[in-house]
C-alpha positions in Angstrom: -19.1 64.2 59.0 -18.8 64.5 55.3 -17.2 62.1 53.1 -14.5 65.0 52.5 -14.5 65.5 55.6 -13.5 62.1 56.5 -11.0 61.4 53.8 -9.4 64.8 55.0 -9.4 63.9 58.0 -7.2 60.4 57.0 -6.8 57.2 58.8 -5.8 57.3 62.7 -1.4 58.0 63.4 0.6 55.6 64.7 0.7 56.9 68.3 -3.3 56.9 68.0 -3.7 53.5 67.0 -0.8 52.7 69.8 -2.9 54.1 72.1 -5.9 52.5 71.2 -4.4 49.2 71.4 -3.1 49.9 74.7 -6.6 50.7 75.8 -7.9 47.4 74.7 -5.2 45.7 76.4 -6.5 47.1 79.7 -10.5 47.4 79.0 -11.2 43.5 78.4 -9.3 40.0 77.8 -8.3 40.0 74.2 -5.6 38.9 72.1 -3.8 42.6 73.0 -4.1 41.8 76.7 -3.1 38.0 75.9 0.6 39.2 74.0 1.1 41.8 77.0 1.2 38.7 79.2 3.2 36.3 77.2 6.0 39.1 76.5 5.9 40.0 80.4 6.1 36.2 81.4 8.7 35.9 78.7 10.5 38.5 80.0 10.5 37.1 83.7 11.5 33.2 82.8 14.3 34.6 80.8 15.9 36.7 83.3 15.4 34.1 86.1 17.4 31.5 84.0 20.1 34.3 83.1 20.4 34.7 86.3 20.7 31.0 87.3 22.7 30.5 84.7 24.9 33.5 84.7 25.4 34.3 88.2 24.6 31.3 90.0 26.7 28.5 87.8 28.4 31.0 86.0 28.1 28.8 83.1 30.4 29.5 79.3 27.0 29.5 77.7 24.6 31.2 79.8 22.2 32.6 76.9 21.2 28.9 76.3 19.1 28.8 79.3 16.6 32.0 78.6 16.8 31.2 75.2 15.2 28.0 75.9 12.9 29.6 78.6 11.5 32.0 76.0 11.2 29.1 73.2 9.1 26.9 75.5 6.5 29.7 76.6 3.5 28.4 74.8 -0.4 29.7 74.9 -1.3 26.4 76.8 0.9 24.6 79.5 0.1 21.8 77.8 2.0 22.8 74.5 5.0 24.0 76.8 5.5 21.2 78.5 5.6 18.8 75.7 7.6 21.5 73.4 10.0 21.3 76.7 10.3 17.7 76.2 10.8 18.0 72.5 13.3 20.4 73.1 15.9 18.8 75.1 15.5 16.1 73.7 16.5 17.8 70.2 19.2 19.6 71.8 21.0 16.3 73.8 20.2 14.7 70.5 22.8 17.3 68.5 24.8 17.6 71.3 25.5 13.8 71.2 26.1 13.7 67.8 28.7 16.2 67.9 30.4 14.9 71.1 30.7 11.4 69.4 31.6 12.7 66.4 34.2 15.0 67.6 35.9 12.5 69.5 36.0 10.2 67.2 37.0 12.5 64.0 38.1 15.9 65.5 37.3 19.3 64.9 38.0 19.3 61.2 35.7 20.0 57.9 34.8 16.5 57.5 33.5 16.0 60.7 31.3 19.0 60.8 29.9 17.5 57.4 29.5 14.4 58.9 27.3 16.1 62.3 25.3 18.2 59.9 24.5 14.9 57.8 23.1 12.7 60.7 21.8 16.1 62.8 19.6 17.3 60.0 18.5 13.4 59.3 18.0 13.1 63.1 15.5 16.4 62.9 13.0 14.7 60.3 11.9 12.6 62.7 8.4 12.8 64.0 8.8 12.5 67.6 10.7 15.9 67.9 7.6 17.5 65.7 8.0 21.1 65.2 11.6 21.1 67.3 13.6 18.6 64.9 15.4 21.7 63.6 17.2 22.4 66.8 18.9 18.9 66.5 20.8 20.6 63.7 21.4 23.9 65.5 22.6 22.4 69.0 24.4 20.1 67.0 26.5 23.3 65.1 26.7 25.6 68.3 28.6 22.6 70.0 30.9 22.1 67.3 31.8 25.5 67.5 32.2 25.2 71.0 33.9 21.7 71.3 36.2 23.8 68.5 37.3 26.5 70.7 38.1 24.1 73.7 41.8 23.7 74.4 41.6 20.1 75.9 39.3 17.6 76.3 38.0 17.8 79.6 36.8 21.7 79.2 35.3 19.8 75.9 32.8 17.7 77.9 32.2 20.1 80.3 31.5 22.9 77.9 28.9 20.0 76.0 27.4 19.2 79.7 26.8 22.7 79.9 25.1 23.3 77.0 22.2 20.7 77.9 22.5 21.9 81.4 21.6 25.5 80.0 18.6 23.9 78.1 17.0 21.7 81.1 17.2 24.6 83.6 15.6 27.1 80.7 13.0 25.1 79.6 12.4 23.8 83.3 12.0 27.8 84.8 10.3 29.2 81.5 7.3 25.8 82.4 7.5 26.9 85.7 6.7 30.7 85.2 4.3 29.6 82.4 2.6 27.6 85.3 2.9 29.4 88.6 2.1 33.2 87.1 -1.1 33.5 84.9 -1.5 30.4 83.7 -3.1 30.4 80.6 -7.2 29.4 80.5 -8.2 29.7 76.7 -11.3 28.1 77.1 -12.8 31.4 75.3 -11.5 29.9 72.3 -14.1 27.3 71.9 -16.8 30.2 72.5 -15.2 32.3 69.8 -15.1 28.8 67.9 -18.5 28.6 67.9 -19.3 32.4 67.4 -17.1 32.1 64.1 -18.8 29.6 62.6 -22.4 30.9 63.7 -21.4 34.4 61.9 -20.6 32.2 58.7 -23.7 30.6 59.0 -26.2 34.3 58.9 -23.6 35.3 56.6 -24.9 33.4 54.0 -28.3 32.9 55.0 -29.1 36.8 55.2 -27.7 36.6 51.6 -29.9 33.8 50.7 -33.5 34.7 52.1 -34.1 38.5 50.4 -33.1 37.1 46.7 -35.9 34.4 47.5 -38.2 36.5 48.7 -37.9 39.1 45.5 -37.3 36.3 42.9 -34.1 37.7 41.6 -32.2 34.3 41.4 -30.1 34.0 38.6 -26.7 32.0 37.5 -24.2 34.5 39.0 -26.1 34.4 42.3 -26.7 31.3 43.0 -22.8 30.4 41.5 -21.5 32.8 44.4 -23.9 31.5 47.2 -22.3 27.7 45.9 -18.5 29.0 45.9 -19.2 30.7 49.5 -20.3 27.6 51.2 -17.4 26.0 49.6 -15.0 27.6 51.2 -16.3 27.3 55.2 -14.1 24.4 55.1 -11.5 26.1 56.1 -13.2 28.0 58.9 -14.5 24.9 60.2 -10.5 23.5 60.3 -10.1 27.1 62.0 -12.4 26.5 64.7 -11.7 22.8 65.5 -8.1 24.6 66.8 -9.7 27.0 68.6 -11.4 24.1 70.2 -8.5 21.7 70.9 -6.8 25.1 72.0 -9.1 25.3 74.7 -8.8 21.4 75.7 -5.4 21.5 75.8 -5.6 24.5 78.0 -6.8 22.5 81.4 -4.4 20.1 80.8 -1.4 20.3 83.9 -3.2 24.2 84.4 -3.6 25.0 88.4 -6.2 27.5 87.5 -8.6 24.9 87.0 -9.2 24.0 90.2 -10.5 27.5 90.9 -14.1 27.4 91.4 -15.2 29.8 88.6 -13.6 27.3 85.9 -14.5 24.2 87.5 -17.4 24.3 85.0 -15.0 24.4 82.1 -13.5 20.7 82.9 -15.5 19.7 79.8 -15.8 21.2 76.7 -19.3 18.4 75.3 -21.1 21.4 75.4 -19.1 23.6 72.9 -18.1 20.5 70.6 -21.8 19.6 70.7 -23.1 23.3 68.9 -20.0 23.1 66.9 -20.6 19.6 65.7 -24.0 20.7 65.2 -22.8 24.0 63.3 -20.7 22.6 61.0 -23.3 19.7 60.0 -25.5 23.2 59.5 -23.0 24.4 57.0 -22.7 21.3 55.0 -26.7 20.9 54.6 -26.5 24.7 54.3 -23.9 23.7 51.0 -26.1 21.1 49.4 -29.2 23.5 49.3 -26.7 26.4 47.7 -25.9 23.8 45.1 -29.7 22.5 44.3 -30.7 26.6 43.6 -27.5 26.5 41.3 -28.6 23.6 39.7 -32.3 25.2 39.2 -31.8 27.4 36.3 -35.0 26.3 34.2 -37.8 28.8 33.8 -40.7 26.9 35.5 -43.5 26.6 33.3 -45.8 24.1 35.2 -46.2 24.7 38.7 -47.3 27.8 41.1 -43.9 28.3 43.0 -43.4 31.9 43.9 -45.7 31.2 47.2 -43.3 28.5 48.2 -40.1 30.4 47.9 -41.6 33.1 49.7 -42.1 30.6 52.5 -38.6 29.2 52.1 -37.3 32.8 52.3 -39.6 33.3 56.0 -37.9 30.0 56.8 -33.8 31.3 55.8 -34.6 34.2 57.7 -35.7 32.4 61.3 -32.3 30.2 60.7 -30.6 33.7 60.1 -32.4 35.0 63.2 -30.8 32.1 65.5 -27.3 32.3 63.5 -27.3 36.1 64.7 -27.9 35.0 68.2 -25.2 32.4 68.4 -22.9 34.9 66.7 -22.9 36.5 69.9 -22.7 33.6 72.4 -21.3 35.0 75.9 -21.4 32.8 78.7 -21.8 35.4 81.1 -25.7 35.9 79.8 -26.1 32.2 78.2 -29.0 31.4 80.1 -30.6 34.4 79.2 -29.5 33.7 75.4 -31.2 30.1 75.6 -34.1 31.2 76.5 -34.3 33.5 73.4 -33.0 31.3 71.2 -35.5 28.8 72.0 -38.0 31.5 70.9 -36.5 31.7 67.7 -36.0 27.9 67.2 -40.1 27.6 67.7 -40.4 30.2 65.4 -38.5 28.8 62.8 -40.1 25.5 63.6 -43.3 27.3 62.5 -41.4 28.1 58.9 -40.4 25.2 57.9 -43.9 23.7 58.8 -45.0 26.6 56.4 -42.9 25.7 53.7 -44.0 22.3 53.6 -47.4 22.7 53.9 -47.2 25.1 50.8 -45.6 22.9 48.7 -48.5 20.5 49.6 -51.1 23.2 49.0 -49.6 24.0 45.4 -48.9 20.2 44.4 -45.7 20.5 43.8 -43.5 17.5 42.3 -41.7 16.9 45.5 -40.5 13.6 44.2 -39.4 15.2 40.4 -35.5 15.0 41.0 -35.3 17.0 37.7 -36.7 19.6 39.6 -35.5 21.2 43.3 -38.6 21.3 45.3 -38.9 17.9 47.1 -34.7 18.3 47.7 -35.2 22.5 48.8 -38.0 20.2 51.6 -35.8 17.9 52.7 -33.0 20.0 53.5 -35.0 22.4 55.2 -36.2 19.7 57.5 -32.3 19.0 57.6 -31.0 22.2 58.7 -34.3 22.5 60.9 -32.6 19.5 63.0 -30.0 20.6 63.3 -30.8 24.1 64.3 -33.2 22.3 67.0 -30.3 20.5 68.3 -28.0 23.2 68.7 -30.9 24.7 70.8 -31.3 21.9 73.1 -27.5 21.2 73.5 -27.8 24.4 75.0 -30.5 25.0 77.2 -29.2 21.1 78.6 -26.1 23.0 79.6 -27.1 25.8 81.2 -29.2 23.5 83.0 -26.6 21.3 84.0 
């Protein structure tokens, strides 16, 4: 197809792309399949809890209860049970403040000034986390409730209700979360792993080819130093993933089945992650000692040696390319091959060193980079060597 072609041809409609993500949903496990489930077990928890609370206790506030079943339905039952917690807790919280302040001060301006005061000073507390705000908005919808009744025992009942609503929510919604589908990220430290690893050949494939054709200069070597700067914040991004898929096994029936017994422990993927991100740092300090080296070289034979270091970069790209695409399914398969490539690039870095011996270079000159480019190859080589054999250990195990 022609580039005329293409742009005539325009980007995909919207029933298109619909149906494209509808066929991901039902090919493979992915985050379309993942928001199917959470909407349907949404869905479920809060009709069983209108129904409880609607039909069954025919309650003056029924919405609380799927409202509350729908709030609580977290990817991990981990998060949803302690979010429960949090949340009635919030909610009896503002629901006590209003039924002692009403009772005390009545239904007028000043006490509703008064609730919102201590319910929004209540919410900044750190034990309700992420559900302080509800403190404040049970607080308001039982004033406005406590308001409307006519005497003061449909006022306490109406209050009782209202926490009622929330416990038998927030207990249904935990217990659909638990009983249908329970949620097993543990895919999330693989793609933890995967994103970091991608980072990694990123900027190694960028790295090796300027080496090997000599075409450093400042603007180069100034990007390859801001780009490893930044893989900070997709190290933060995968250390979530991570605890995502801790969290995951935590209260989850699902582990127990015997194809995720294996997944009871996540050393493995913390291990190559660990290893990874110590990869990116060492990775950072050698981007930093090219940016530093913006002297012509006068002295020494050099071009030899970068071409060795560029062989080198490109094994370490060669094994970042392969964990890029870690899949349990085929890991042992994958170790073996990427034990290949870590005896290959064991070769390199031999290579490199024994070139800047051959050449006599001032490896301990630090006003010049080759003794430091050395070092941090035998760095990133120990890494990488670990990585391997945190591996191959647990596909063995």
């Amino acid at each position: 197809m022609t580039i005329e072609g293409a742009a005539a041809k325009g980007p995909p409609g919207w029933f298109t792309r619909a149906g494209q993500w509808w066929g991901r949903a039902f090919r493979y496990a992915g985050s379309e399949r993942h928001t199917l489930l959470l909407i349907g077990k949404s869905t479920l928890a809060a009709s069983l809890a209108w129904m409880v609370s609607f039909y069954g206790l025919n309650a003056q506030s029924p919405a609380f209860a799927p409202f509350s079943a729908v709030m609580i339905m977290y990817v991990t039952i981990y998060q949803s049970v302690v979010q429960s917690l949090r949340y009635v807790g919030a909610v009896a919280a503002g629901v006590a403040v209003q039924a002692a302040l009403g009772f005390l001060a009545g239904p007028d301006l000043l006490a509703f000034v008064l609730v919102a005061l201590i319910a929004l000073s209540i919410g900044r507390s750190r034990v309700l986390g992420t559900q302080g705000s509800q403190v404040a908005t049970a607080a308001f919808f039982a004033f406005s409730t406590y308001s409307s009744a006519t005497d003061t025992t449909t006022r306490i009942t109406q209050l009782g209700q209202i926490v009622l609503m929330v416990l038998i929510g927030c207990a249904i919604g935990t217990a659909v979360n638990i009983t249908v589908a329970p949620p097993m990220r543990y895919r999330s430290a693989e793609y933890s792993v995967r994103v970091l690893a991608h980072t990694l050949y990123d900027l190694t494939a960028d790295i090796y080819p300027a080496l090997r054709d000599g075409t450093l200069d400042a603007d180069t070597t100034a990007r390859w130093r801001e780009r490893s700067a930044r893989t900070d914040g997709l190290i933060a991004q995968a250390r979530a993933g991570l605890n995502t898929a801790k969290e995951s096994l935590h209260y989850n029936p699902r582990r127990f089945l015997k194809r995720h017994r294996r997944h009871l422990s996540f050393q493995g993927y913390e291990s190559v992650l660990d290893a990874l991100e110590r990869t990116l740092y060492q990775l950072a300090s050698l981007t930093r000692s090219l940016d530093q080296w913006q002297e012509e070289e006068k002295y020494y034979r050099y071009r030899h040696f970068l071409d060795r270091y560029a062989a080198f970069l490109e094994a370490v790209s060669e094994i970042a390319l392969a964990l890029s695409s870690l899949d349990e399914t085929t890991l042992p398969q994958q170790t073996d091959r990427l034990a290949g490539l870590t005896r290959d690039a064991q070769e390199r870095r031999r290579e490199v060193a024994d070139e800047a011996d051959a050449q006599a270079l001032p490896l301990t000159d630090p006003t010049r980079p080759y003794g430091v480019l050395v070092i941090e190859a035998a760095r990133l080589m120990e890494e990488v060597q670990y990585t391997s054999d945190t591996l191959h250990s647990w596909v063995e195990d």
